[in-house]
C-alpha positions as a Markdown table, in Angstrom:
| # | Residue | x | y | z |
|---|---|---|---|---|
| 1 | Unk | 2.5 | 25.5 | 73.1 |
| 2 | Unk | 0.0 | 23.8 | 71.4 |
| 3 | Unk | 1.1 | 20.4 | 69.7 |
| 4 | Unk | 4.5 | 20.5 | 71.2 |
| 5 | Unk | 4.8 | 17.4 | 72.4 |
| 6 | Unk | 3.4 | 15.8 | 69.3 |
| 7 | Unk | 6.3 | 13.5 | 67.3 |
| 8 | Unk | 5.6 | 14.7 | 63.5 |
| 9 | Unk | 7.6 | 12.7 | 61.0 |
| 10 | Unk | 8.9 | 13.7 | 57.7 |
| 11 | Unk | 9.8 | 11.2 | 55.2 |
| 12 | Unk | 12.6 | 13.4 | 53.8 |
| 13 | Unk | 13.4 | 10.7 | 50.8 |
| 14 | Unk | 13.1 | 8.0 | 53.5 |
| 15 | Unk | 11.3 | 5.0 | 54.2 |
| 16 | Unk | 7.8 | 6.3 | 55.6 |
| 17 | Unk | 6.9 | 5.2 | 59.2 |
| 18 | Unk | 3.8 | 2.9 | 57.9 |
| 19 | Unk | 3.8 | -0.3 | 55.9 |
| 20 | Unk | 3.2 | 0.6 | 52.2 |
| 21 | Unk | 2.4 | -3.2 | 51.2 |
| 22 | Unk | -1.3 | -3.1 | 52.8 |
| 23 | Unk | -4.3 | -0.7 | 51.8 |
| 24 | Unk | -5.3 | 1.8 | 54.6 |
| 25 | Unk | -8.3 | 3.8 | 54.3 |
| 26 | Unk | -6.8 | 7.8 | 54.8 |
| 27 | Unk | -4.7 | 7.1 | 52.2 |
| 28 | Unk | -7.3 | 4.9 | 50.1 |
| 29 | Unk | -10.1 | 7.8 | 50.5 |
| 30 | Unk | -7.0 | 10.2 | 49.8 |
| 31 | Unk | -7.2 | 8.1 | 46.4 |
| 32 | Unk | -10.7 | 8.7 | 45.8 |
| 33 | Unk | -10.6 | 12.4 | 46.3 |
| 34 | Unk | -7.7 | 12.7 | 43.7 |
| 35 | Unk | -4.9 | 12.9 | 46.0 |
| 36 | Unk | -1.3 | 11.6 | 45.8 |
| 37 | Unk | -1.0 | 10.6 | 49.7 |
| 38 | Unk | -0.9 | 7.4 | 48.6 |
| 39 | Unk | 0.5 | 3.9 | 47.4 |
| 40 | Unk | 0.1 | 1.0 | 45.3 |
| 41 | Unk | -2.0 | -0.9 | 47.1 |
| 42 | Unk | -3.8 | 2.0 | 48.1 |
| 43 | Unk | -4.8 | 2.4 | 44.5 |
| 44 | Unk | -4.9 | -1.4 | 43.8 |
| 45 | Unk | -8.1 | -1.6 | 46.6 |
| 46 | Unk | -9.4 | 1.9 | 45.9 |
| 47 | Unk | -9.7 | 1.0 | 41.8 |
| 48 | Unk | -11.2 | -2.7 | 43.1 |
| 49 | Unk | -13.8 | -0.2 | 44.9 |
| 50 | Unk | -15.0 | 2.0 | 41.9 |
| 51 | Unk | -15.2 | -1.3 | 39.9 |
| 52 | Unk | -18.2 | -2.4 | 42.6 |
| 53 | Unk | -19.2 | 1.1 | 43.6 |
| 54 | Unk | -18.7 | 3.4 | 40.7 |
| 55 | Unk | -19.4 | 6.1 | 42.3 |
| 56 | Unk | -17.4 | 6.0 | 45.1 |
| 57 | Unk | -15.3 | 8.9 | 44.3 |
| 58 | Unk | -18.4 | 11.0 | 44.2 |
| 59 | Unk | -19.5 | 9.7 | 47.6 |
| 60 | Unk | -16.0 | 10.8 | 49.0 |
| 61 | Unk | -16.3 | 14.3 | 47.8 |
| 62 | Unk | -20.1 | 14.7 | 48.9 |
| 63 | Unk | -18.9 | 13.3 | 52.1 |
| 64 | Unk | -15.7 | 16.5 | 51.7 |
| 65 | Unk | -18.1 | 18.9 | 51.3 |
| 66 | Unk | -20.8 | 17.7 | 53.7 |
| 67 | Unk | -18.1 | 18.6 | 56.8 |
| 68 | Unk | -17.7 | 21.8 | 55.2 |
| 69 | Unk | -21.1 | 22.7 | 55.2 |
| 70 | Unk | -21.6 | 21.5 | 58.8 |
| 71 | Unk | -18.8 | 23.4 | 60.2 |
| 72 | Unk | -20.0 | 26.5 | 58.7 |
| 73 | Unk | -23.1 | 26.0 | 60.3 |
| 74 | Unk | -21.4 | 25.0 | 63.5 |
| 75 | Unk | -19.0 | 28.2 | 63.6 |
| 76 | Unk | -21.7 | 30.5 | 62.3 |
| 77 | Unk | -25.5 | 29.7 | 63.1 |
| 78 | Unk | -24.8 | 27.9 | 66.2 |
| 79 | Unk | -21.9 | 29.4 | 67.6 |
| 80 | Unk | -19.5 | 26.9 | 68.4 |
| 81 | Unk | -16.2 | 27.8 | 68.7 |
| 82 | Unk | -14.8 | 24.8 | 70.0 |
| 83 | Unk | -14.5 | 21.3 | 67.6 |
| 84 | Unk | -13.4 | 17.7 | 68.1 |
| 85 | Unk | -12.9 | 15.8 | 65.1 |
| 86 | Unk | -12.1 | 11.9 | 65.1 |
| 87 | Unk | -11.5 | 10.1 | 62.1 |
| 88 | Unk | -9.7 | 13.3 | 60.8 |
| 89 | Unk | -7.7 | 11.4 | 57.6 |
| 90 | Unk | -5.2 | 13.2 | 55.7 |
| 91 | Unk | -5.7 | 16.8 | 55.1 |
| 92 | Unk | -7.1 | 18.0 | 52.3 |
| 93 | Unk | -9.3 | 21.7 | 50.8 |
| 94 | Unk | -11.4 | 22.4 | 53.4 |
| 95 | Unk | -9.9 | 20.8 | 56.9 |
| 96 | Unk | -12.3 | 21.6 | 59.3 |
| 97 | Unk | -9.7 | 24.5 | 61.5 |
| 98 | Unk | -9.8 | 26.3 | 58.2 |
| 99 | Unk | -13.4 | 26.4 | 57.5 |
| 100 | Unk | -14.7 | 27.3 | 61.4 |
| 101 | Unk | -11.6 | 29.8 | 61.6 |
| 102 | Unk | -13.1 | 31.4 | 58.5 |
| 103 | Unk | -16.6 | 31.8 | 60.1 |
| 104 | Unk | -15.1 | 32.6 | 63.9 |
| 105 | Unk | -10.9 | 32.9 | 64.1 |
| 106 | Unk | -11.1 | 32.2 | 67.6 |
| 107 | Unk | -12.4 | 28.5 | 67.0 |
| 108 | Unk | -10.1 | 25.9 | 68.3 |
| 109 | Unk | -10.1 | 22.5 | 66.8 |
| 110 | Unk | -8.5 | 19.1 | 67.9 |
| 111 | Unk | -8.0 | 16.5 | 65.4 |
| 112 | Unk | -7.9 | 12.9 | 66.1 |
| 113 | Unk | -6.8 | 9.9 | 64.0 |
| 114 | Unk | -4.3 | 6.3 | 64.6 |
| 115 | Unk | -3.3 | 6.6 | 61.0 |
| 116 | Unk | 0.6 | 6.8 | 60.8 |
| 117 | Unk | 0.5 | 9.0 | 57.6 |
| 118 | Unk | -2.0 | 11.0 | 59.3 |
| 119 | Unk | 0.5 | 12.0 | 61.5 |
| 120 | Unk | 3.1 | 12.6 | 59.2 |
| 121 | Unk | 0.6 | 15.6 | 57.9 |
| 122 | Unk | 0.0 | 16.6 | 61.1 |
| 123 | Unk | 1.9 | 20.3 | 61.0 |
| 124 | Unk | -0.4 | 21.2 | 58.2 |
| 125 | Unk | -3.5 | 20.2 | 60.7 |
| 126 | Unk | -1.7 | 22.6 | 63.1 |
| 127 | Unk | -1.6 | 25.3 | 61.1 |
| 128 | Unk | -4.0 | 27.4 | 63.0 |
| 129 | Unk | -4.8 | 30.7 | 62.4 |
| 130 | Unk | -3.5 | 33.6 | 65.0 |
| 131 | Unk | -6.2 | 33.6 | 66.8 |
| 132 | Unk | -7.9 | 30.2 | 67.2 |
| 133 | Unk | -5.5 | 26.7 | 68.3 |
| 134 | Unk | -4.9 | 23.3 | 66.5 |
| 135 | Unk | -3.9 | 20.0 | 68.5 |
| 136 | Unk | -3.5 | 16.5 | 66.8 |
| 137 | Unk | -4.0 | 13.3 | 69.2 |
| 138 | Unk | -3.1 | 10.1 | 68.0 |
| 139 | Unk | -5.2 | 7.7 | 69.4 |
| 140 | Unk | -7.9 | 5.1 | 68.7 |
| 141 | Unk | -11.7 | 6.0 | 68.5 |
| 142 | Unk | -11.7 | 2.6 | 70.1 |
| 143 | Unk | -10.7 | 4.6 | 73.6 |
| 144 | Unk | -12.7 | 7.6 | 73.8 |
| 145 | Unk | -11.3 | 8.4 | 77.4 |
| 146 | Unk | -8.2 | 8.5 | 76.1 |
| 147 | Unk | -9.2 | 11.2 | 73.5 |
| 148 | Unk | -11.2 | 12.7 | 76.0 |
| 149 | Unk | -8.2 | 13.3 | 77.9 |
| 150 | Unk | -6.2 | 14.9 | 75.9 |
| 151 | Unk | -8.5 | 16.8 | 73.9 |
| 152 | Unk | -9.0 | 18.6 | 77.6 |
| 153 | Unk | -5.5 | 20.2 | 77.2 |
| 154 | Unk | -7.4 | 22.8 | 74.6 |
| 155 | Unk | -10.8 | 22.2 | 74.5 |
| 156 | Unk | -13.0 | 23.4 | 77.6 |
| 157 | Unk | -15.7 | 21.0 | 78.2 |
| 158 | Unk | -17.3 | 23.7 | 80.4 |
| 159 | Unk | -18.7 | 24.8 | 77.3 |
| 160 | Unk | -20.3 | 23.9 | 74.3 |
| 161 | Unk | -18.0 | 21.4 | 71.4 |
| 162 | Unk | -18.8 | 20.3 | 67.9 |
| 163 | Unk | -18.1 | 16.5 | 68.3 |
| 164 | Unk | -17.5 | 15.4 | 64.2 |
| 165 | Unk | -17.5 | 12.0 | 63.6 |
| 166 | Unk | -17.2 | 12.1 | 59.8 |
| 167 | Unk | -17.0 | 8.6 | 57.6 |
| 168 | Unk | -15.5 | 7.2 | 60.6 |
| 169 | Unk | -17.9 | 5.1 | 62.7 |
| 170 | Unk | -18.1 | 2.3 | 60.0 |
| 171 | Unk | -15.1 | 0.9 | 61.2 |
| 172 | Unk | -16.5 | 0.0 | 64.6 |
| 173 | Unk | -18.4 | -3.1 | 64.1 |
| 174 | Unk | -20.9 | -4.3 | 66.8 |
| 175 | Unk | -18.1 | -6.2 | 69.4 |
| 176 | Unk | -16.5 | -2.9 | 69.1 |
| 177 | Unk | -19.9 | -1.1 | 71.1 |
| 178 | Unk | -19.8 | 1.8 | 69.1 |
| 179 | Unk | -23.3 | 3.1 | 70.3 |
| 180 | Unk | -21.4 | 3.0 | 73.5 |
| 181 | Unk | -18.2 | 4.8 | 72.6 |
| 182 | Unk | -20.4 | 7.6 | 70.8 |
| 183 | Unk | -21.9 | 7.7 | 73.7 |
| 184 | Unk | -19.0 | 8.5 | 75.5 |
| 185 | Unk | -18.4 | 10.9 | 73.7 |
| 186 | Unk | -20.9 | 13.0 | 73.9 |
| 187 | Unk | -21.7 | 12.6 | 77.5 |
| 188 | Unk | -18.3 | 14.0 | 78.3 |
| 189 | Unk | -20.2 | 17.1 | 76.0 |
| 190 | Unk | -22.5 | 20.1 | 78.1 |
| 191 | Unk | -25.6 | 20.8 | 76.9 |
| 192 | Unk | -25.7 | 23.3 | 73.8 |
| 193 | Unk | -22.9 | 21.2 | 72.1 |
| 194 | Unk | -23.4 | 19.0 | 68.9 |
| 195 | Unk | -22.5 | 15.4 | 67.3 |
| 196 | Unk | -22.0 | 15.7 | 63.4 |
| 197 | Unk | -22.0 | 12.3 | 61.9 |
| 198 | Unk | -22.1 | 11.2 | 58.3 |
| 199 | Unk | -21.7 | 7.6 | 57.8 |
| 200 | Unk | -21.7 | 4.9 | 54.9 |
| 201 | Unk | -25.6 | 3.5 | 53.9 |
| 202 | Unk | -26.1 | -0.2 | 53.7 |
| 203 | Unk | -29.7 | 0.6 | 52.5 |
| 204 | Unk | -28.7 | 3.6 | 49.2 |
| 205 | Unk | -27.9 | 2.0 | 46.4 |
| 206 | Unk | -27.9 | -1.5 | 48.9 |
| 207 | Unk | -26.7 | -4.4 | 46.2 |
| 208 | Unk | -23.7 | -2.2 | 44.9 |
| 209 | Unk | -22.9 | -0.9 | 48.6 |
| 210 | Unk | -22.8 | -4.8 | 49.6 |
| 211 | Unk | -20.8 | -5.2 | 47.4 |
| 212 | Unk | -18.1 | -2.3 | 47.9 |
| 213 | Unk | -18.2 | -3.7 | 51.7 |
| 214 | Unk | -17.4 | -6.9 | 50.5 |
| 215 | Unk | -14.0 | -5.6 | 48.4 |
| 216 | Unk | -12.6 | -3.2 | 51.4 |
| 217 | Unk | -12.6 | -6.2 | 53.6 |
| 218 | Unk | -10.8 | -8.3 | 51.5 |
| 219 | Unk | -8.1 | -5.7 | 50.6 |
| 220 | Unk | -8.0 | -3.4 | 53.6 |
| 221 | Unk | -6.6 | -3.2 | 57.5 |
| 222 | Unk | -9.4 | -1.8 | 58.8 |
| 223 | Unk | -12.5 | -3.4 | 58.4 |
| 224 | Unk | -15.9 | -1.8 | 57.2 |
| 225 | Unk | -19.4 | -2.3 | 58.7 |
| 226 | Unk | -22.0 | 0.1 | 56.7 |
| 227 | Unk | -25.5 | 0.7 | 58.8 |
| 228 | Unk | -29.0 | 1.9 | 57.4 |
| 229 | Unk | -30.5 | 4.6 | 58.4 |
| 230 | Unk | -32.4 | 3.4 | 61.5 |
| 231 | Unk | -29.0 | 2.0 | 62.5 |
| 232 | Unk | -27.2 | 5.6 | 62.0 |
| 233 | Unk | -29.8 | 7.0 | 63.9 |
| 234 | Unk | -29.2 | 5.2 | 66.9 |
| 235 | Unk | -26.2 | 7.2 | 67.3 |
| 236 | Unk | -28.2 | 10.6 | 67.7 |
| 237 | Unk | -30.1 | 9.3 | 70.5 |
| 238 | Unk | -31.5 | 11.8 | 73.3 |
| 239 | Unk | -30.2 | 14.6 | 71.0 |
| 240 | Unk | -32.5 | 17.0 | 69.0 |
| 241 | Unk | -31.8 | 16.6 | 65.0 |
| 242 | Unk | -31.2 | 19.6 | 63.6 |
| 243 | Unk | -33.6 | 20.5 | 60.0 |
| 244 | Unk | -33.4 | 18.7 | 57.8 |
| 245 | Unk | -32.9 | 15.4 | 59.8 |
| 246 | Unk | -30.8 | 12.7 | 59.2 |
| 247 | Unk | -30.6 | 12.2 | 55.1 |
| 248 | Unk | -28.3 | 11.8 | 52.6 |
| 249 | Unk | -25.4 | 13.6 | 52.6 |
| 250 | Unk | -26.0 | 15.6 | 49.5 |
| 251 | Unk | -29.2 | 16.8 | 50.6 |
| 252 | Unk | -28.0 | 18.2 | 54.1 |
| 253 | Unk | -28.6 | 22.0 | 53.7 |
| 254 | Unk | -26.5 | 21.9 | 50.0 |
| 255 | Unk | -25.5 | 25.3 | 48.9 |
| 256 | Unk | -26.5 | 24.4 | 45.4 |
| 257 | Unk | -28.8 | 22.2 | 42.8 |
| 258 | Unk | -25.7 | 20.7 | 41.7 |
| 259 | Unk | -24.7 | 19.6 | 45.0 |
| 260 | Unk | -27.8 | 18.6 | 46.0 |
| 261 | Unk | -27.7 | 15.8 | 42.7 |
| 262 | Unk | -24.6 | 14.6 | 43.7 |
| 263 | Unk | -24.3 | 11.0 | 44.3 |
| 264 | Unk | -23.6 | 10.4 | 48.1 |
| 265 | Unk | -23.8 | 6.5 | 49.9 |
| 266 | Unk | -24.2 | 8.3 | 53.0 |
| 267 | Unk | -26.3 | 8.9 | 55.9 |
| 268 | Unk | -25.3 | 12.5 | 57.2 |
| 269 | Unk | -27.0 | 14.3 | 60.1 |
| 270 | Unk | -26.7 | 17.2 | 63.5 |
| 271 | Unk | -27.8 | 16.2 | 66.6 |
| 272 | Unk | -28.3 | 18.6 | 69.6 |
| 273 | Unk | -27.4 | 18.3 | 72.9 |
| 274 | Unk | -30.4 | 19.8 | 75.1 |
């Protein structure tokens, strides 16, 4: 069965399995999108990060609906019934099994994340529709052949897989070689699949993103390192962008003029892989 041998904890009124006293960013972007999967300090550093980025909040939910919109594409237009996304934070409207199941019910989806309260949430990431399949992998993006590895046990590298690396690669700084781990990755990927990547901008709205950089590293675990564009599109190399490119997030095939104007700190892209 899918997921059985997964550990899922339940608080149940008692202590949760995580340390409370430090900021982590699933429950700090859980903050941002209105959520209440989180803690004090979690909304100590997430307030410090509107005071130097204002519009933070708005980033977050561009960034929300920018999976959504690329999963839809991904189920529908391009057929891919198969998705692997790391960095999957806690879940929220719009998980990505929910929205490919809704375009194709037979999609199966493995999430991946090393966030404790993650985990915790995990049976509501597993609740996939009849005819598609949910995993959860706890691991580190840090070891892709681990991820690899188990993502296998659902997901049939044979054919074509959505790799989703949403908000996620920041965290890698350069000793970490994340050009190298994307790279990974996707070679583990056959032709015909797709990397999906949206990632924070050091060069939108540069002073006050400097500045928002500055604040998570003093108040949270994980560390942040925020790239330009040229430095996001290193990521897609030897795939084929699909239209419009790599741009802001917002402006990635939006659904409406509204959505289009929203604020968004990101760089957000689709790269093919021929």
């Amino acid at each position: 069965m899918v997921g059985e041998d997964h550990v899922v904890m339940d608080s149940g009124g008692e202590s949760p399995p995580f340390d409370t006293s430090v900021a982590h960013v699933a429950r700090v972007y859980n903050f941002w999108l209105g959520g209440k999967d989180n803690f004090a300090a979690d909304r100590a550093a997430g307030e410090q990060a509107i005071k130097a980025f204002p519009e933070i909040p708005l980033s977050a939910r561009s960034n929300r609906a920018f999976l959504a919109r690329a999963v839809r594409f991904l189920a529908g237009e391009a057929g891919i019934g198969q998705f692997l996304d790391v960095g999957t934070g806690i879940p929220s409207a719009n998980n990505t099994h929910e929205v490919a199941q809704a375009v194709a019910p037979s999609s199966r989806v493995v999430y991946v994340d090393n966030d404790p309260i993650v985990l915790t949430h995990a049976r509501a990431l597993l609740a996939s529709g009849p005819a598609g399949a949910t995993d959860y992998i706890d691991a580190d993006l840090r070891d892709p052949e681990q991820i690899l590895a188990q993502a296998g046990r659902l997901l049939d590298f044979a054919r074509p897989v959505a790799l989703l690396l949403m908000a996620v690669l920041q965290h890698l700084d350069e000793a970490d070689a994340p050009y190298q781990i994307v790279q990974t990755l996707a070679g583990a990927l056959p032709p015909g699949s797709y990397l999906a990547i949206s990632h924070p901008a050091s060069d939108i709205n540069a002073a006050a993103m400097a500045k928002l950089a500055a604040t998570l590293n003093q108040m949270m675990a994980e560390k942040v390192t925020f790239r330009d564009r040229a430095g996001v599109a290193r990521f897609f190399d030897e795939l084929d962008l699909v239209d419009p490119g790599l741009v802001q997030a917002s402006k990635w095939r939006p659904v409406s003029e509204s959505e289009a104007a929203s604020p968004a700190a990101l760089w957000a892209g689709i790269g093919r892989k021929p």
